[in-house]
N, C-alpha and C positions, 0 to 999 in steps of 0.2 A: 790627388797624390796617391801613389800604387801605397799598398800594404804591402808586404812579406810576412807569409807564414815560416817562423823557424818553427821547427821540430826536431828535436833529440831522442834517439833510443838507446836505451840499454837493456843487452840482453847480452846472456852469459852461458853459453854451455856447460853441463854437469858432465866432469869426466867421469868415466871408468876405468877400473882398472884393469891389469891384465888376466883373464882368468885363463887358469888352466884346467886341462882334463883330470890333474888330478887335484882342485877343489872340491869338485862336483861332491856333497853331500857331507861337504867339513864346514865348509867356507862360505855364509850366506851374507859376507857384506862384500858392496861390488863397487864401492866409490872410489876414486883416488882421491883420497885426503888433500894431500902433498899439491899435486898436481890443481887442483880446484881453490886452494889458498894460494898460491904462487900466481897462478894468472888472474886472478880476480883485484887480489893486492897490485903485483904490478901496473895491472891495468886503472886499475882504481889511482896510484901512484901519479902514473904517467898523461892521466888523460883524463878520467870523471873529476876529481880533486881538483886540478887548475883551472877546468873546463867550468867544473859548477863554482869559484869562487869569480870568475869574470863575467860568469852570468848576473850570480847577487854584486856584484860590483857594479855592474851597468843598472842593473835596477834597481837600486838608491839612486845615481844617478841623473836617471830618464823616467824613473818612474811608471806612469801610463803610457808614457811614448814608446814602451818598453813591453814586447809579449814575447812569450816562446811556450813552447809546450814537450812534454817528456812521454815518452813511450815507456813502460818498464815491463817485461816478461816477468812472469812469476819465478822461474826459474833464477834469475838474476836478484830479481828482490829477496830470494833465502839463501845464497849464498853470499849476498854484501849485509844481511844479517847476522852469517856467522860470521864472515872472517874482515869485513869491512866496516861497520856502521859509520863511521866516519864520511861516509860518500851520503848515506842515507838525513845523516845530520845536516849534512850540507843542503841535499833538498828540502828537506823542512824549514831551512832556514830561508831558500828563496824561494819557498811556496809562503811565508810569513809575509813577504813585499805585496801578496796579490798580483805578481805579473807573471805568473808562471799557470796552465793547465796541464792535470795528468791523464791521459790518453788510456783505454783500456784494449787489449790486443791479448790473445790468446795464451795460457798461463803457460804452455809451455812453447810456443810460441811455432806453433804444431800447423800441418794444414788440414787439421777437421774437418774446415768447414766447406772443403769439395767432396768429400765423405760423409761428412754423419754430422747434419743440422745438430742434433741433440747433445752429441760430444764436443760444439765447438762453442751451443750456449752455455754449457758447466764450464767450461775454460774459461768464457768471459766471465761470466758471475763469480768463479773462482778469485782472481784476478780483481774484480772491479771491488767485491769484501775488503781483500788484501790493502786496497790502495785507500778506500776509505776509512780502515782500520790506523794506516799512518800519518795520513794526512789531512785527515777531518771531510773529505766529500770525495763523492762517488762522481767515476768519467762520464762526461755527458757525449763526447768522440771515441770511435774506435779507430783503431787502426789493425786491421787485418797482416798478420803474415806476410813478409813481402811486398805488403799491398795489393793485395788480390784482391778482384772485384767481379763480381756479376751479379745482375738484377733480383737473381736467387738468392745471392748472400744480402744485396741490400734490403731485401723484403724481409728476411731474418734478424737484419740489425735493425732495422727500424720497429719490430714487433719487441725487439727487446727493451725498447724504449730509448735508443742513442738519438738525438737529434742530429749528428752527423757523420761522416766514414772519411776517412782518408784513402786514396787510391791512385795508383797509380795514372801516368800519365802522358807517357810514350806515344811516338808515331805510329806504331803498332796499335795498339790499343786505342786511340783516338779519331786516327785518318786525319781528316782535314781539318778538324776540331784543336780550339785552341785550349790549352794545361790553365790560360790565365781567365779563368769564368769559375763558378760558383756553377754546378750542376745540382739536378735532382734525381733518385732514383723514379724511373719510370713507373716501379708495381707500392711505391711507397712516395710520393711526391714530398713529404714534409721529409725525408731522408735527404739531407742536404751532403754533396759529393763535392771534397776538395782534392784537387789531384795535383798528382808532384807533376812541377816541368827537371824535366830529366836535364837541360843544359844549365840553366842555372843551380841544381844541385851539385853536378858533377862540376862544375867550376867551384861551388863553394867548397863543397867535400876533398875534393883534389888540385883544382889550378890556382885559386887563388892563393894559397901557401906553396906554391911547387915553384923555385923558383928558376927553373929549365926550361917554363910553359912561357912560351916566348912574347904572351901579352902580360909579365909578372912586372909589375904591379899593377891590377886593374883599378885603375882610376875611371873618372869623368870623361877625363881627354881621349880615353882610350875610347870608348863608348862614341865619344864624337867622329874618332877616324872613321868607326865603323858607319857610321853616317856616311862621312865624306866618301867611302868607298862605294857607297851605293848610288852615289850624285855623279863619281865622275863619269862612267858609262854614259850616262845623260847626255852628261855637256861634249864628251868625245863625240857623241853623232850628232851633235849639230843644237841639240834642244839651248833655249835660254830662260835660265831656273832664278827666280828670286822668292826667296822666303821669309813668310813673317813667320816669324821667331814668338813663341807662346812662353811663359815663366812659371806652370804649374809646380814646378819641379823646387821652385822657391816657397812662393805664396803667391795666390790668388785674392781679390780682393775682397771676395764674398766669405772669406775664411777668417779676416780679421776684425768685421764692424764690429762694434759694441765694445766695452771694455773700457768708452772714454773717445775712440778712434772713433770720428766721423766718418759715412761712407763715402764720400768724395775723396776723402785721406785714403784711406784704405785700397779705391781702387787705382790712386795715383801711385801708390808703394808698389800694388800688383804688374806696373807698366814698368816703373822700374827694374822691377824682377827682371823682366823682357829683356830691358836692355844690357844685364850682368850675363843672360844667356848669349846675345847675340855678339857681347864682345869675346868671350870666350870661344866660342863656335868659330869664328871669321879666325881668329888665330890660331884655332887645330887646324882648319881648314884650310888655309894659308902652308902651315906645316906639313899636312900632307899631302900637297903639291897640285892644291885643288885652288885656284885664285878666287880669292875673296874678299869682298869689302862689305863693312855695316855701317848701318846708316839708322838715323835715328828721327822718328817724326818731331819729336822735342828736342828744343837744341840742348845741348850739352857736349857744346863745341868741345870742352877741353878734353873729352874723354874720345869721342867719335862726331862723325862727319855727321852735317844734318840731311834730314833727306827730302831732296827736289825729284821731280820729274827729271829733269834733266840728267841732274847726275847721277840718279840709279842707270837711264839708259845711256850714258856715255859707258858707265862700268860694265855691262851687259856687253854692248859694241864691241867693248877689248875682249871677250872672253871672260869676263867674269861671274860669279856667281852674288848675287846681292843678297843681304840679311837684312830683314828691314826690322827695328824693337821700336815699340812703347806705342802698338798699334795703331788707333788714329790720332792717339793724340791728347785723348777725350775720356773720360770716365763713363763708365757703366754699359760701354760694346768691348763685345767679347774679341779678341784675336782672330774667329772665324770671320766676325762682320768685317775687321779690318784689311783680312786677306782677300774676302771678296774686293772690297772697295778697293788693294791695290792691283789686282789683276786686273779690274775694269781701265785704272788709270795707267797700267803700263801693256795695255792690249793681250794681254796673254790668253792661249789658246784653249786652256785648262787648268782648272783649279786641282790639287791634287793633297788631301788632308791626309797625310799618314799619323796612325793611331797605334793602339795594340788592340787593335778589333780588326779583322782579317775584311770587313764589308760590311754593310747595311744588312738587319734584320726585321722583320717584321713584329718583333715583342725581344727582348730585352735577354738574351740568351747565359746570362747569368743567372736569370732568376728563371725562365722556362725553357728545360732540355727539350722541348720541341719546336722550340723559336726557327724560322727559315729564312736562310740569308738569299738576298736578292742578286744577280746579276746585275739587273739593271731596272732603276726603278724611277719615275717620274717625278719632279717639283712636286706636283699638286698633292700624291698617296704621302710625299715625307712631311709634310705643312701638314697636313689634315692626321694623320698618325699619331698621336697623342704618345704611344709608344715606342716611336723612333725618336730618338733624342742624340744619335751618333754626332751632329752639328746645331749649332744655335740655326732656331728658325729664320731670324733675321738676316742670317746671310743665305740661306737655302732662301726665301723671298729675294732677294736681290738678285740672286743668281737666276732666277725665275725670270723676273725681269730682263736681264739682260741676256739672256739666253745664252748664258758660260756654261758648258758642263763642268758638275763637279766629282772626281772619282775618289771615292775611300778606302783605303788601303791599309796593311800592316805596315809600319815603317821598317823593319831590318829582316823582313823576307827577300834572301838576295834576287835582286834583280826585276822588285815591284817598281824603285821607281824609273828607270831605266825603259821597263813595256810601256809604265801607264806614259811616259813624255811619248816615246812611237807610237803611242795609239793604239797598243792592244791591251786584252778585256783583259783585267786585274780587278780584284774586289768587287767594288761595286759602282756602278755607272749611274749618276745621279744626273737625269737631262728633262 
């Protein structure tokens, strides 16, 4: 199952007031009062206030299924001391649940630290005193300004003792590299780099409550179009796509043993998951005008069709796209084995796994920023690989055997699976 990292900042600008030429050597106070209470309050009002009580409302809740974490400039935290604590009480109180970490970032939330190393380690020590002074423990994360990063600044946070950085995570900034990996700094390897994906933010921060933004309200279903849009191209030219349908997104069955739940139970629950996916899918897909039928290796006639050789490739004949759940059937093979096993039985030309791994690497590129992804790479290096674990080995074995290529791909980079059915190079070529 994916994680999400939330993160919240606050940070507040200290106004000033207007000076004039003729203060100079009357008038040595330069704040607006007025101004620096009015938008701290209102903002506090309108946004920290309901923002932080839905926080500690969900974390009674969810508990440990529950994390988020706070950025606070120092600048921010002495003006919600003078004219707010109310916002500050609030956080103490959902830092009291334990689901909550505070983040330490530059006290005045300055860019130092492309200037003067020295002036941006006072600002974080500034800052991290401040936050262990309110909240009982000092940030083990920074987060830099903006999110500003280079191996310079990482080699400074990591001597400062962070165990990690937040950073950003743009096309710019990354190139081919994917925002969803755990990186390392290169001059500090134990400096662990989590970097924002810029389209899931900017959807949280702005589309999902924008109710203009024309996929409002993003649901499941929505999420499944975007599938269906990447399939029909496919089947427009001619390809014929059936897919076994995986249930991670429920439960897996290696997530439940114990507790009482025998694992035979467990991984017959995890098959079922399959099948709640694949009737859901078949009906977006359906809806958005992509033909579709699922089928099911266990019957469970009342709900969906069971599935034969025959009638996956009658459905196929007409133009259809096939969903196949509850894998083989069988406990304890993965959905990889059972996709091999039905491409073998409905002849198909290539197996095609989309992930959110862009391709095969040679070490595990969440945990090594010098991992190298393969174009194309043979059965025998993924089986013997201890370190490639992109697919269960029992179906890369099978696929060995019967000589299927298998290619691994991102699933909603537009227009991977559309190449990889024509037959050009996408992700990684597994032969």
């Amino acid at each position: 199952m994916k994680t999400v990292c939330l993160y919240f900042e606050i940070h507040q600008n200290i106004h000033l007031k207007r000076y004039r030429f003729f203060d100079i050597g009357t008038d040595h106070y330069y704040y607006d009062d007025y101004e620096n209470e009015r938008s701290i309050t209102e903002t506090a009002e309108h946004s920290y206030i309901p923002a932080l009580q839905a926080l500690i409302e969900m974390a009674h809740r969810y508990g440990d299924y529950f994390k988020c974490a706070f950025s606070l400039s120092g600048t921010a935290i002495e003006l919600l001391e003078q004219y707010s604590p109310e916002v500050l009480e609030l956080l103490n109180e959902l830092n009291q649940t334990g689901c909550v970490e505070f983040l330490a970032e530059p006290y005045s939330h300055g860019f130092s630290s492309i200037k003067s190393p020295e002036c941006f380690r006072q600002e974080v020590e500034r800052v991290s005193k401040k936050i262990k002074s309110l909240f009982g423990k000092a940030p083990k994360v920074l987060r830099n300004s903006c999110l500003m990063y280079s191996d310079e600044i990482g080699e400074l946070v990591a001597d400062m003792g962070f165990k990690g950085m937040l950073a950003e995570g743009a096309k710019q900034t990354l190139g081919w590299k994917s925002p969803h990996f755990v990186y390392h700094c290169c001059r500090n390897p134990k400096l662990k780099l989590l970097l924002r994906d810029p389209s899931l933010s900017e959807d949280i921060s702005y589309r999902f409550n924008d109710r203009s933004w024309n996929e409002y309200p993003l649901y499941a279903e929505t999420y499944a179009r975007w599938i269906a849009e990447q399939i029909k191209p496919a089947l427009a030219d001619g390809a014929e796509i059936v897919i076994m349908v995986g249930g991670g997104n429920y439960v897996r069955g290696n997530q439940i043993v114990g507790h009482g739940i025998q694992p035979v139970s467990a991984h017959n629950i995890g098959m079922l998951s399959t099948l709640m996916n694949a009737i859901a899918l078949a009906d977006v897909f359906n809806d958005a005008d992509l033909p579709t039928r699922a089928l099911s290796t266990v019957e469970v006639n009342q709900f969906i069709d069971h599935y034969t050789f025959r009638r996956a490739l009658s459905h196929i004949q007409k133009g259809r796209v096939v969903i196949v759940a509850c894998g083989t059937g069988r406990p304890f093979l993965t959905t990889d084995t059972a996709a091999l096993n039905l491409a073998l039985e409905m002849q198909c030309d290539v197996v095609v796994k989309t992930t959110k791994v862009d391709g095969v690497y040679d070490k595990d590129p969440a945990k090594f920023p010098d991992a190298i992804k393969f174009d194309h790479i043979s059965y025998h290096d993924v089986l013997t690989n201890p370190d490639i674990t992109v697919m269960d080995k029992a179906a890369i074995g099978l696929a060995m055997d019967e000589h299927i290529p298998v290619i691994i791909c991102d699933l909603l980079t537009d227009g991977n699976i559309a190449r990889a059915a024509c037959g050009e190079t996408v992700g990684t070529l597994i032969s």
